[in-house]
N, C-alpha and C positions, 0 to 999 in steps of 0.2 A: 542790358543788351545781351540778348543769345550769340550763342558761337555752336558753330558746327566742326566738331575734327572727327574729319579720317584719317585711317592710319592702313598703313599694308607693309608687306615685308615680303623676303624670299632667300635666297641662296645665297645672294651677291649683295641686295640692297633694303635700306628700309628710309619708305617716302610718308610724309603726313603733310596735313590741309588743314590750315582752321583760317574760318569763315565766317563773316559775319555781314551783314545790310550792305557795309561800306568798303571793307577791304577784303583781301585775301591771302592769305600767307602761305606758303609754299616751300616744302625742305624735303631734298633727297639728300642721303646720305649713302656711300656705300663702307657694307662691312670691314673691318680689316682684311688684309690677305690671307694672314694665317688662320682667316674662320672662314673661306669661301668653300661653299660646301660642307662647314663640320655645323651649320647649326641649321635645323631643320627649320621648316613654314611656320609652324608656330611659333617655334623660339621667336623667329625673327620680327612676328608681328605682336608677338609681346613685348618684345625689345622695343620697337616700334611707337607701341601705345606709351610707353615709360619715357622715351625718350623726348617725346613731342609733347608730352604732358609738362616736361620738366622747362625744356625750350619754352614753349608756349608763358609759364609761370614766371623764367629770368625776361623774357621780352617784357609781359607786363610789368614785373618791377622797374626794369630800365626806362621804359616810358615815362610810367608816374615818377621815378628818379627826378627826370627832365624839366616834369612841370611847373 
């Protein structure tokens, strides 16, 4: 099965998608307070790719957990 993730980021927050035939998953998160503003666009959307990477892998295991 393919899956599609995006991923984005910014000052305040960092959102990702993964996507596939059948469902769709969806996670915004916002930074802490004390980094609003201290991590730049990139940081954030590397943050971003790591985070939703890592999310995306405990969902999978939780699922299969399940079955």
């Amino acid at each position: 099965m393919d899956h599609t993730y995006y991923f984005d980021g910014n000052h305040r927050m960092i959102s990702w998608v993964i996507e596939n035939n059948e469902i769709k998953a969806e996670q915004m998160l916002v930074h802490a307070q004390c980094y609003f503003h201290k991590v730049s666009v990139e940081r954030s959307k590397y943050i971003a790719l790591h985070v939703g990477i890592f999310w995306s892998i405990g969902k999978f295991i939780k699922k299969m957990a399940t079955k």
